[in-house]
VOVO-244577 format. One record per residue (C-alpha): residue number from 0; y, x, z negated. Coordinates in steps of 0.1 Angstrom, whole numbers, always signed. Last residue first. Layout:
PT / k / Y / X / Z
PT / NUM / Y / X / Z
...
END
This chain:
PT / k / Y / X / Z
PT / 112 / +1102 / +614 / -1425
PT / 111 / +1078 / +643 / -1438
PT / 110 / +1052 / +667 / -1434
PT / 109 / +1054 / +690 / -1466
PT / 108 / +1039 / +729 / -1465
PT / 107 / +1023 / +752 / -1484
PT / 106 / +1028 / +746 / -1515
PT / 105 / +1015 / +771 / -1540
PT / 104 / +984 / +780 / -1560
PT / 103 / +978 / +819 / -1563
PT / 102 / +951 / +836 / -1584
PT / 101 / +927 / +843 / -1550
PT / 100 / +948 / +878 / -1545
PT / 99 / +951 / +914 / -1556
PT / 98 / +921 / +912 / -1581
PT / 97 / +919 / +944 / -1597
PT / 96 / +878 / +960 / -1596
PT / 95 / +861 / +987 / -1615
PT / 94 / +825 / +975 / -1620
PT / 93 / +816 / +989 / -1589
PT / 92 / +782 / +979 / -1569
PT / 91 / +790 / +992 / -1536
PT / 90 / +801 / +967 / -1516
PT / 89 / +794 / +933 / -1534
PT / 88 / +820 / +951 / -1556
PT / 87 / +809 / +936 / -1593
PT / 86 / +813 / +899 / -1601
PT / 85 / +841 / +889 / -1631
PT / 84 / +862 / +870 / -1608
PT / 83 / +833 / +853 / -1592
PT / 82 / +829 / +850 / -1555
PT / 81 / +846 / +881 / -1547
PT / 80 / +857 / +889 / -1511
PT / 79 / +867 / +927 / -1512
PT / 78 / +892 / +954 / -1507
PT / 77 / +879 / +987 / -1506
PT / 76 / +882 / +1021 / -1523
PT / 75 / +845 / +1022 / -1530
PT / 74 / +850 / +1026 / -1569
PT / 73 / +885 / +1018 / -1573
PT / 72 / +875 / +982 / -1556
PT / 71 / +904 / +960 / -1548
PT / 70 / +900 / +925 / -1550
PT / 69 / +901 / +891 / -1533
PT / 68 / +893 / +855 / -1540
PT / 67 / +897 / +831 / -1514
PT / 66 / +920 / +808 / -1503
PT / 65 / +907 / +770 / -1506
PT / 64 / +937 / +743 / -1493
PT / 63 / +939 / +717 / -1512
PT / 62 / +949 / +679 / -1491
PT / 61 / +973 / +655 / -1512
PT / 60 / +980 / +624 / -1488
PT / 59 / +1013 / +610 / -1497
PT / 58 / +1008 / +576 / -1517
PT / 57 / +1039 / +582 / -1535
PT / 56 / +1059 / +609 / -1522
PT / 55 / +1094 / +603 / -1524
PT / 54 / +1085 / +595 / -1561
PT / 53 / +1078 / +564 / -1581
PT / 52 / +1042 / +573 / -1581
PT / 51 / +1039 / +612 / -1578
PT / 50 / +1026 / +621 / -1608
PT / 49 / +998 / +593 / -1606
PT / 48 / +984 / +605 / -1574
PT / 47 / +991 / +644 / -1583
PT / 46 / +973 / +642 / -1620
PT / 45 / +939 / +624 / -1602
PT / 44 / +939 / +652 / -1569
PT / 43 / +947 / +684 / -1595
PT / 42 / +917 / +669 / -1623
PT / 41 / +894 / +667 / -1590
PT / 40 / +911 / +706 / -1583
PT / 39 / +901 / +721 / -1614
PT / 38 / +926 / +751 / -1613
PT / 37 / +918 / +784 / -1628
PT / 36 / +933 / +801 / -1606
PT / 35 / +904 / +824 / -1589
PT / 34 / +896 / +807 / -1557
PT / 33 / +934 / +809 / -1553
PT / 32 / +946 / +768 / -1545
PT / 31 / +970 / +760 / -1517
PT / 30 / +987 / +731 / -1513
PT / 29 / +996 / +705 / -1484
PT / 28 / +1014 / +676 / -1492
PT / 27 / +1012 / +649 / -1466
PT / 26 / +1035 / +615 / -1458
PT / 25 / +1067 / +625 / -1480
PT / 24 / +1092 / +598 / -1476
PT / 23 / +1132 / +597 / -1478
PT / 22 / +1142 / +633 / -1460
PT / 21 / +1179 / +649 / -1470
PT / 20 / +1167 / +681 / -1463
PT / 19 / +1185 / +690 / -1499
PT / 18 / +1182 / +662 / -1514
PT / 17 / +1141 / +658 / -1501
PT / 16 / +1138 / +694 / -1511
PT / 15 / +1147 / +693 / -1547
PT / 14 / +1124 / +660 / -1550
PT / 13 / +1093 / +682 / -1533
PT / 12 / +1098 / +711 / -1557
PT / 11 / +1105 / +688 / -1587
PT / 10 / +1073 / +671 / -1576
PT / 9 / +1053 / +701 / -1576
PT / 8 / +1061 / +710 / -1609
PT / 7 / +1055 / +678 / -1623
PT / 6 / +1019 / +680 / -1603
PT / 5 / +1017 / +718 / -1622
PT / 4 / +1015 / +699 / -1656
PT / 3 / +996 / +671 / -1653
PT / 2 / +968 / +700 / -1639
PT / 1 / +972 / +719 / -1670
PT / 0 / +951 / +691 / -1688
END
């Protein structure tokens, strides 16, 4: 599970911050999640609550934020909301799409004390 994974990563990112900003408790973690990433955010919410136990932000709430999936069509010349990575241009029909967003996850913010 790749999820494990990315809540160590986030939790480095929050424990470099807390030295840093010098900040003891994490209340909220806000993230947000690229329709197309390839995350499975249930498996994201379970690896993040036991991750974070014995960190700064144990028992933070964990909220995802949905951004969606986004491509340029070389067909139409347009850049369009995709719904599936492999869909063709709801515009025209195009098979010749590059996603230029929707494969991002990243932390948006921390509210803190």
């Amino acid at each position: 599970m790749h999820e494990m994974s990315l809540c160590e990563g986030i939790r480095q990112v929050i424990e470099d911050q807390a030295r840093s900003h010098n900040f003891k408790t994490v209340k909220r973690v806000r993230v947000e999640i690229g329709q197309f990433s390839g995350v499975e955010k249930p498996a994201l919410e379970f690896a993040f609550d036991v991750v974070m136990r014995g960190s700064v932000a144990e028992g933070a709430a964990f909220e995802m934020i949905d951004l969606p999936g986004k491509a340029m069509c070389y067909d139409c010349m347009k850049e369009v909301t995709l719904d599936d990575r492999l869909a063709p241009c709801p515009d025209c029909g195009g098979g010749k799409l590059m996603p230029v967003s929707g494969e991002e996850m990243r932390i948006k913010d921390l509210e803190v004390v």
